[in-house]
RODO-2510 file (C-alpha; in nm, 4 decimals, decimal comma):
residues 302
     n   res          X          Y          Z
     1     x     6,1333    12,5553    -9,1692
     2     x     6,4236    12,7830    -9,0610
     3     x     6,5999    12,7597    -8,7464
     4     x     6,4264    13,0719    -8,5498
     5     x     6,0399    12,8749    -8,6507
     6     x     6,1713    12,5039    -8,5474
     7     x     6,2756    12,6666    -8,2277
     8     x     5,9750    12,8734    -8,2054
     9     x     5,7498    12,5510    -8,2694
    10     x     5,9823    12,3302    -8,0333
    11     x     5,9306    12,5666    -7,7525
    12     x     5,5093    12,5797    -7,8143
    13     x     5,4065    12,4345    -7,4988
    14     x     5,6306    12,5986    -7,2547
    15     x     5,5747    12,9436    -7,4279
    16     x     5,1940    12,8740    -7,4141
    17     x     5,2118    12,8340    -7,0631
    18     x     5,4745    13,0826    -6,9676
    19     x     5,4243    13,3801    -7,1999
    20     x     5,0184    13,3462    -7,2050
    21     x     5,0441    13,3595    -6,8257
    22     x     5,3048    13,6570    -6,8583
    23     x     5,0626    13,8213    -7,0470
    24     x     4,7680    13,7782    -6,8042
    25     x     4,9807    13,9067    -6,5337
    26     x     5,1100    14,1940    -6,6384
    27     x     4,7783    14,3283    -6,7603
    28     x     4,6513    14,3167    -6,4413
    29     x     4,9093    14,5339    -6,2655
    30     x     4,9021    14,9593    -6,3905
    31     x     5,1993    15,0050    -6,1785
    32     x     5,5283    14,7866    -6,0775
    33     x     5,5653    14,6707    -5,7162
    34     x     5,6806    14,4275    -5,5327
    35     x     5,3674    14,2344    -5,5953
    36     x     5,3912    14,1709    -5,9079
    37     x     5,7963    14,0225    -5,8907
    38     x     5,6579    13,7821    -5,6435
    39     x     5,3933    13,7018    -5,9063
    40     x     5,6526    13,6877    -6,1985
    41     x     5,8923    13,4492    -5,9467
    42     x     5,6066    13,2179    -5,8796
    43     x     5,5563    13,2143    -6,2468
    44     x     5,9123    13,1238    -6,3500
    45     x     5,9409    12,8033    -6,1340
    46     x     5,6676    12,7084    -6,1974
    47     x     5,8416    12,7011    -6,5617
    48     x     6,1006    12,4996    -6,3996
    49     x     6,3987    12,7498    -6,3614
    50     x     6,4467    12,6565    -5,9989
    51     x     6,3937    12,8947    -5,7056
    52     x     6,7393    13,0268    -5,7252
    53     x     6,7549    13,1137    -6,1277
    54     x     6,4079    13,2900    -6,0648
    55     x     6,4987    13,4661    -5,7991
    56     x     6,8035    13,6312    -6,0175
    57     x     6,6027    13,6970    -6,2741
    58     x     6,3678    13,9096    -6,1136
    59     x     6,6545    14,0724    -5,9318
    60     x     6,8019    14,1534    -6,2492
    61     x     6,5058    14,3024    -6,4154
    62     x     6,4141    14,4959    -6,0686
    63     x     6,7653    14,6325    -6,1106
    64     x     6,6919    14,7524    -6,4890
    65     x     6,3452    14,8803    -6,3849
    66     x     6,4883    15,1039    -6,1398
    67     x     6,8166    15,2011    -6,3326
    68     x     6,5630    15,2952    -6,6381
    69     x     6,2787    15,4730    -6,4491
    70     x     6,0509    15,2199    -6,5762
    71     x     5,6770    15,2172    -6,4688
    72     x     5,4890    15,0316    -6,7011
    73     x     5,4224    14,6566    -6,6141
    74     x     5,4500    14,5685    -7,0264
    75     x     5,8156    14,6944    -7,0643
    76     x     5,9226    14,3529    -6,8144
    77     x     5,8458    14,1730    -7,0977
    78     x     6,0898    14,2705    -7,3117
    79     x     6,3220    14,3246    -7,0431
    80     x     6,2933    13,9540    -6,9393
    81     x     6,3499    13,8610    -7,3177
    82     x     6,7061    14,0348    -7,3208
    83     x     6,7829    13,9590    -6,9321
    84     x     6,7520    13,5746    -7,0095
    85     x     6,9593    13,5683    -7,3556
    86     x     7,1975    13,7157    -7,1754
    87     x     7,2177    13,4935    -6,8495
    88     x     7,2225    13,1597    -7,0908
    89     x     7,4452    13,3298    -7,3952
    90     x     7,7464    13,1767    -7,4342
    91     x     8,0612    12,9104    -7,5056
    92     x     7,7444    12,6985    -7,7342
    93     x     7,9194    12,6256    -8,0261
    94     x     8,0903    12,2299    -7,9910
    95     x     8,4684    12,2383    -8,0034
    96     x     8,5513    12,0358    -8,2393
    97     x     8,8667    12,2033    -8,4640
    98     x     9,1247    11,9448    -8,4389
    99     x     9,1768    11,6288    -8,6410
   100     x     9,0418    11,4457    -8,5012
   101     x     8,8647    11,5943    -8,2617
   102     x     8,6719    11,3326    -7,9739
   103     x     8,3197    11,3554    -7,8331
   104     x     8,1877    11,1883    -7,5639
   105     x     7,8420    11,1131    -7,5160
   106     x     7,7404    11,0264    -7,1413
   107     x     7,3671    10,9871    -6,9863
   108     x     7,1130    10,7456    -6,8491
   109     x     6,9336    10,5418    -7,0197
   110     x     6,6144    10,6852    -7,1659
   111     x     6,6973    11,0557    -7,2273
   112     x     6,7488    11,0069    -7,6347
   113     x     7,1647    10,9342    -7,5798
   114     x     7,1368    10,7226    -7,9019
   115     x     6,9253    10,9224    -8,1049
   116     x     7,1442    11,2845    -8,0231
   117     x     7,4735    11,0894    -8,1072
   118     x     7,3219    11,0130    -8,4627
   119     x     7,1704    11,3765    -8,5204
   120     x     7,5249    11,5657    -8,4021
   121     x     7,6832    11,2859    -8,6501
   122     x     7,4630    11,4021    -8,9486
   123     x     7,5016    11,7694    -8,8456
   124     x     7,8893    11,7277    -8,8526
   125     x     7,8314    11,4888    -9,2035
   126     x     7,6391    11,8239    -9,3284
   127     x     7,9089    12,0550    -9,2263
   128     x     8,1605    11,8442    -9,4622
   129     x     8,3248    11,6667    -9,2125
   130     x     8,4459    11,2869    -9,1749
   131     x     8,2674    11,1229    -8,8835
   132     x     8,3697    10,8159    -8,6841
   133     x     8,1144    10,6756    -8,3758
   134     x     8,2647    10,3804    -8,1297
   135     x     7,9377    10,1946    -7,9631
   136     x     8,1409    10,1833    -7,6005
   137     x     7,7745    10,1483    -7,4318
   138     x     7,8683     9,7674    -7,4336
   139     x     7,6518     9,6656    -7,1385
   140     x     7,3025     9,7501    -7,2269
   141     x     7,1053     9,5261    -7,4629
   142     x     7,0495     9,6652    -7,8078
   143     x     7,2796     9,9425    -7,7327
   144     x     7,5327     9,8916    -8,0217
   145     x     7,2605     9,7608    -8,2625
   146     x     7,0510    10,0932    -8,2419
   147     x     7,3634    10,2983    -8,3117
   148     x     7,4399    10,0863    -8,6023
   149     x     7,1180    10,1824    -8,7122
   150     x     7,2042    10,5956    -8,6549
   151     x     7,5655    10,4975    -8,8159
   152     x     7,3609    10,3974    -9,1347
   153     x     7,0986    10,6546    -9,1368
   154     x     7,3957    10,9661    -9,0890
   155     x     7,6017    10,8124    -9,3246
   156     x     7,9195    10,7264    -9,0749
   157     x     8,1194    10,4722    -8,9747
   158     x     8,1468    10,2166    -8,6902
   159     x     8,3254    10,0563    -8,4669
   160     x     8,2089     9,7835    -8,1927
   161     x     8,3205     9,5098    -8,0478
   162     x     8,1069     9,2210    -7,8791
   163     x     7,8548     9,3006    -7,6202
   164     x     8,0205     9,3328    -7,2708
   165     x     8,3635     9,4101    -7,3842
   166     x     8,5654     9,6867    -7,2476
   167     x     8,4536    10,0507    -7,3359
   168     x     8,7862    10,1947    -7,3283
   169     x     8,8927     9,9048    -7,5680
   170     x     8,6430    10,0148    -7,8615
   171     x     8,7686    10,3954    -7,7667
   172     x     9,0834    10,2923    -7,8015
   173     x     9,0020    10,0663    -8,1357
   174     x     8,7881    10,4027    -8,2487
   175     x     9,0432    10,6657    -8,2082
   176     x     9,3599    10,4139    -8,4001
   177     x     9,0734    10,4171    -8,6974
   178     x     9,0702    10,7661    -8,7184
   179     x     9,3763    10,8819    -8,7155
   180     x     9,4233    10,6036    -8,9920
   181     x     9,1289    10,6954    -9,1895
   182     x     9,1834    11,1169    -9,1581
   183     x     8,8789    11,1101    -8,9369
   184     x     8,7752    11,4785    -8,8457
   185     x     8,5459    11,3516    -8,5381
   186     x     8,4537    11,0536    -8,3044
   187     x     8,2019    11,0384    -8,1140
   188     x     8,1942    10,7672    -7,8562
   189     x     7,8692    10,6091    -7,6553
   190     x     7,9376    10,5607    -7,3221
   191     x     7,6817    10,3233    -7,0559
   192     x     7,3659    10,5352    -6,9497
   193     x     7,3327    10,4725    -6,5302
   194     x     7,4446    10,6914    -6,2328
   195     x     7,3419    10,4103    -5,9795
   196     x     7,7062    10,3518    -5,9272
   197     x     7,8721    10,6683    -5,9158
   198     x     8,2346    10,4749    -5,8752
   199     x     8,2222    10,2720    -6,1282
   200     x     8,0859    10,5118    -6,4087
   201     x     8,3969    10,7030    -6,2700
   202     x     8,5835    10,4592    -6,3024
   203     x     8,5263    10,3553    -6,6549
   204     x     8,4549    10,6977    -6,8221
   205     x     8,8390    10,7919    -6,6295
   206     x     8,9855    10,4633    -6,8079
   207     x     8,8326    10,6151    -7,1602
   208     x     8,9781    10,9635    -7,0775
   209     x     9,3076    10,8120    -6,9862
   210     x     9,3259    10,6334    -7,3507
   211     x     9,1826    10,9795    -7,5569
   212     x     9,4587    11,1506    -7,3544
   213     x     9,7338    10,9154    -7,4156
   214     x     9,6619    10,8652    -7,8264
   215     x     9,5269    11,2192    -7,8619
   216     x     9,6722    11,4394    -7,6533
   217     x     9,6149    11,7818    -7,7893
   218     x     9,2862    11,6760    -7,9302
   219     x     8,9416    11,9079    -7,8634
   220     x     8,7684    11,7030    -7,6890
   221     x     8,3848    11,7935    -7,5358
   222     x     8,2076    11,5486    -7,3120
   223     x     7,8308    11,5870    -7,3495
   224     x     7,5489    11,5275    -7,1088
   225     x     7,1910    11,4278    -7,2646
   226     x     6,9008    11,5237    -7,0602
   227     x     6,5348    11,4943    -7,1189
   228     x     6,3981    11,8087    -7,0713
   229     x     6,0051    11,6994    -6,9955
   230     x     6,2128    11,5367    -6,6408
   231     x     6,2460    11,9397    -6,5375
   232     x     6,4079    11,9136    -6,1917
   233     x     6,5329    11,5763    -6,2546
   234     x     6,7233    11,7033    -6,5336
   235     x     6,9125    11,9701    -6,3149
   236     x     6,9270    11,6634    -6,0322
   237     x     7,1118    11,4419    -6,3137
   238     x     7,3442    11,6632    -6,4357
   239     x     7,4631    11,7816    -6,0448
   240     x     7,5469    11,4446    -6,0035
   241     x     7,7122    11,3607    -6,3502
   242     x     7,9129    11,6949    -6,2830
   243     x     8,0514    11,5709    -5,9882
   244     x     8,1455    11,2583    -6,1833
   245     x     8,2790    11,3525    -6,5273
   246     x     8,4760    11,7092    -6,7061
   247     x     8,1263    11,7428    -6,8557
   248     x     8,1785    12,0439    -7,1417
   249     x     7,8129    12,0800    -7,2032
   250     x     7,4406    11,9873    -7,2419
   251     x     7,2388    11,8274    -7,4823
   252     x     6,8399    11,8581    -7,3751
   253     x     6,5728    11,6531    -7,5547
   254     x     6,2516    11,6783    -7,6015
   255     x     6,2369    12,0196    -7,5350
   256     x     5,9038    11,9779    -7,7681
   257     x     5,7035    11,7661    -7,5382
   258     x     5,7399    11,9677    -7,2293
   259     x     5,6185    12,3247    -7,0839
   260     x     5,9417    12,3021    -6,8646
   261     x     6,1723    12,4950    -7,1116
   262     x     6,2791    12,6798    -6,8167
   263     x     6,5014    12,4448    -6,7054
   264     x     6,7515    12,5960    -6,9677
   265     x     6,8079    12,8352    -6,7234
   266     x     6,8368    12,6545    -6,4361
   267     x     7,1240    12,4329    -6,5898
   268     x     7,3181    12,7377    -6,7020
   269     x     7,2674    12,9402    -6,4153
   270     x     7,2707    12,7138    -6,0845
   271     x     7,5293    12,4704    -6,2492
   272     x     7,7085    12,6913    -6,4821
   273     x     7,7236    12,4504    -6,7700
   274     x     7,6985    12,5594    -7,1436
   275     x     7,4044    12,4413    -7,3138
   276     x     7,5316    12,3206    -7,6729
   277     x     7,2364    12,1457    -7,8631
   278     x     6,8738    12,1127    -7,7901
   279     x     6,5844    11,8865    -7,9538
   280     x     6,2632    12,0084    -8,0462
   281     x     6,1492    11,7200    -8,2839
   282     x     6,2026    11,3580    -8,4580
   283     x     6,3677    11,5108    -8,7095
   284     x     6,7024    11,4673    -8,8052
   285     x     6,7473    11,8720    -8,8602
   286     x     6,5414    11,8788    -8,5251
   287     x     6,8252    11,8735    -8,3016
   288     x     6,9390    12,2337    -8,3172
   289     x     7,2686    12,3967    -8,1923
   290     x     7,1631    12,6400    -7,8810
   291     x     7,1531    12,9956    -7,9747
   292     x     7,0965    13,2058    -7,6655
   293     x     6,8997    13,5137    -7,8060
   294     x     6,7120    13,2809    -8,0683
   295     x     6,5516    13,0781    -7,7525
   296     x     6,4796    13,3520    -7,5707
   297     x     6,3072    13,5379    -7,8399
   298     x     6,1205    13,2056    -7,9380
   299     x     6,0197    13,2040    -7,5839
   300     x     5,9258    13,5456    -7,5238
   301     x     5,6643    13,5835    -7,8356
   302     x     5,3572    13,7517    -7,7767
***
């Protein structure tokens, strides 16, 4: 399956929700008014972009209706197919060109964390390069045991230490191992909860402080993994790890399982944060690099 048809599939429910009730709408309007963008708002959070990022939207495609001299209801649908590549497109692709290059994973529990670290790792194994993870979620139970298990199954490395040590320590441990080893990436686990804002401060500014000291001109992207089927939630989590952590961009999972695919936009637009991988399946391949246009068009298929 190619990467336009896994997205298409991935985004199933949300399309067949959005676009069939697109559809409906449209066909019942011969003319464009003012009724029918409050309709097409209405629609869009209920699609989970958020009030604001729906309220843009239709501003923006008002705009183009009136700049164009459009008057039939059908052409907004291909309007709102360019309008939203273009609000989500760009900085996608992970930064990753120095040797090595650091990655950290950050996220509550329960949003896939483990399960993204080891698909990016294989992705990265694919592209030819030399991957190294560090299991720094050293608090929860089974943590470093189920990335073990991804280490195995991507075909990287590993380095741990014993449950409840310091997570800075195995960063630190990590990043010496691949520099000595000609490691092209690590990517480190960090521990999934935001019930104490200070202290996940506090520990992922102690890991920063050692990637900065041993790898100082290093790329380094911090990633945030959210589960898409939360909606809302998901924009709710990632305001508050924002205000928390240099996040570079956003992983969403289970993209698949929800009819909230919307909250793509929301993410980009209301907290202007890149959008650099999202999952649509079990899949190892099913965690796909975010292409702008490609999720848009997947979304916007009659």
């Amino acid at each position: 399956m190619g990467l336009f048809s896994k997205i298409k599939e991935g985004l199933k429910k949300t399309r067949e929700s959005f676009s069939s009730s697109l559809d409906t709408m449209l066909g019942s309007y011969t003319e464009i008014d003012e009724s029918l963008f409050e309709q097409l708002e209405e629609l869009l959070v209920m699609a989970d972009t958020g009030v604001p990022t729906a309220e843009r939207i239709c501003e923006a495609v008002k705009k183009r209706c009136k700049e164009e001299r459009v008057s039939d209801p059908q052409v907004i649908f291909e309007m709102l197919r360019t309008t939203v590549a273009e609000m989500i497109g760009g900085e996608e692709a992970l930064k990753v060109g120095t040797k090595p290059s650091v990655v950290l994973v950050i996220g509550v529990n329960g949003v896939g964390k483990t399960t993204t670290i080891g698909k990016i790792a294989y992705q990265l194994r694919q592209d030819g390069k030399k991957v190294l993870l560090a299991a720094a979620d050293t608090f929860r139970a089974a943590a470093i045991e189920q990335l073990e298990v991804w280490a195995e199954r991507s075909g990287c490395g590993l380095i741990k230490q014993a449950e409840g040590s310091d997570p800075a320590s195995v960063v630190f441990d990590a990043v010496a191992a691949a520099k000595a080893r000609g490691m092209d990436v690590v990517i480190c686990d960090t521990a999934g909860r935001l019930h104490n804002k200070k202290h996940l401060m506090d520990e992922l500014a102690k890991i920063n402080r050692v990637i900065d000291r041993e790898l100082p001109d290093a790329d380094k992207e911090v990633l945030l993994v959210l589960d898409a089927t939360t909606g809302q939630n998901a924009v709710n989590q990632a305001r508050e790890f924002k205000n928390a952590a240099n996040i570079t961009g956003i992983v969403l999972t289970k993209l698949d399982g929800t009819a909230r695919g919307g909250v793509v936009l929301a993410i980009r637009e209301e907290l202007n944060l890149p959008v650099k991988y999202i999952g649509v399946g079990e899949q190892l391949d099913d965690l796909q690099p975010f292409d702008a246009r490609a999720f848009s068009e997947a979304l916007f298929t009659r």
